[in-house]
C-alpha positions in Angstrom: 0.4 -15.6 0.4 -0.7 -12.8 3.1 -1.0 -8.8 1.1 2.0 -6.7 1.2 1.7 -4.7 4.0 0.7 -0.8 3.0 2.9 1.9 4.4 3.1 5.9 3.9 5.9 8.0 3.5 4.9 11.7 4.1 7.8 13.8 3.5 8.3 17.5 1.3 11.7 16.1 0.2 11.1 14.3 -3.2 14.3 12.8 -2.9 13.6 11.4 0.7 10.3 10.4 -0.9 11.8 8.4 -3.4 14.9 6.9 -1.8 12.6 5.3 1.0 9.8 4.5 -2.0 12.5 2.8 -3.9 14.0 0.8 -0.6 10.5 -0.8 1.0 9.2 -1.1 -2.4 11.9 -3.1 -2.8 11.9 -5.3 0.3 8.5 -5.8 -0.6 6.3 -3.1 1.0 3.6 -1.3 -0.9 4.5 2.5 -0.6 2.5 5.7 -1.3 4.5 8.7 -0.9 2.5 11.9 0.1 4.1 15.6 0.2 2.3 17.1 3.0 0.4 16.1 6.3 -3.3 17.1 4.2 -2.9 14.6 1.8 -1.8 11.8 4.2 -4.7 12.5 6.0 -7.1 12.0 2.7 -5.9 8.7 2.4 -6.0 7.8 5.8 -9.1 5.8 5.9 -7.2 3.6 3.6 -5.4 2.0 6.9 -1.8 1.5 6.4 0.2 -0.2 8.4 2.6 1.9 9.4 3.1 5.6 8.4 6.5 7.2 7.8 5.9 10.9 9.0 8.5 13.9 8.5 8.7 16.4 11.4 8.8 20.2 9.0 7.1 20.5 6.1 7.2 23.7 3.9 5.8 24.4 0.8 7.6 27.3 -0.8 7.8 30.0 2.7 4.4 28.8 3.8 5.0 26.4 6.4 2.0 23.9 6.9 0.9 21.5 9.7 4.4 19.7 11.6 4.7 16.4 11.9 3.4 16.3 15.7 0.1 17.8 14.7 0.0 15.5 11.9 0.3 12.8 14.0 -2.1 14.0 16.7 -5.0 14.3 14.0 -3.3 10.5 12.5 -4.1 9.4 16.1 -7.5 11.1 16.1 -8.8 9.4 13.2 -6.9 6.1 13.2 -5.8 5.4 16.5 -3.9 2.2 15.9 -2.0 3.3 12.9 1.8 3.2 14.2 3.9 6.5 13.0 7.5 6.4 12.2 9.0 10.5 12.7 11.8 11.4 10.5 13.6 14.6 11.0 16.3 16.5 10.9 15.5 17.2 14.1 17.6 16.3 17.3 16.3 18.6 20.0 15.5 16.4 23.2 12.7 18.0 24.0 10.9 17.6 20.7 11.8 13.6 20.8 10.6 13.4 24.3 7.3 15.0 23.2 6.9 13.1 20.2 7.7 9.7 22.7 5.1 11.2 25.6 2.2 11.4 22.7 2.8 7.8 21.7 5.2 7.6 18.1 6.6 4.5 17.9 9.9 5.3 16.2 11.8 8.7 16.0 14.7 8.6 12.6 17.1 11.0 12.1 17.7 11.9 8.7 21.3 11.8 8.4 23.7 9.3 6.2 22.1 6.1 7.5 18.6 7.4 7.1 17.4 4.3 5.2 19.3 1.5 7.0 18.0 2.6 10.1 14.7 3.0 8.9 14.6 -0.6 7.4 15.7 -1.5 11.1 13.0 0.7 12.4 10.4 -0.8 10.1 12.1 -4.5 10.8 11.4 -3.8 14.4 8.2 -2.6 14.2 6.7 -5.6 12.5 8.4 -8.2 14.8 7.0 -7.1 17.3 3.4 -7.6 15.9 
């Protein structure tokens, strides 16, 4: 039997947090849901195998660390984790910088939010 494969959800939303916990826990995935880019990065030496990143995080009005320079410092210190960015996002030009600095998948969080981040996930491992 091979190990579950570990993957982080990173994502201020405790509902998000828990909907996609809930889902890939269970297809089978070990999850660790994290609330803010910091404590992702704590546990990063813990190499997941994939990391499901969100693009804004607030806490209260403080706004901390975005996705993109979460995933640059991801990058920094793991280079071969692959990142997953959810957002609400849908500005081009964020999506095209996000593609330019390497993410392997961009989600929209909209209704289909988890099926197409199963598909995302899916399509990620396949191609392993």
């Amino acid at each position: 039997m091979t190990a579950k494969r570990l993957i982080f959800i990173v994502d201020d939303d405790p509902f998000i947090n828990t909907l996609v916990v809930k889902r890939l826990s269970s297809e089978g995935y070990n999850v660790e849901a994290f609330v803010n880019g910091d404590d992702c990065l704590k546990a990063i030496d813990r190499k997941p195998d994939l990391i499901i990143l969100d693009y804004f995080f607030i806490n209260g009005n403080v706004e901390l660390m975005n996705g993109m320079e979460v995933f640059d410092r991801i990058k920094k210190a793991q280079p071969d984790i692959p990142v997953i960015m959810l957002s609400g996002q849908d500005k081009g030009e964020i999506v095209l910088e996000l593609a330019r600095k390497g993410i392997d998948d961009y989600v929209i969080k909209d209704n289909n939010l988890i099926e197409n981040l199963n598909v995302a996930i899916t399509d990620y491992f396949k191609r392993q």
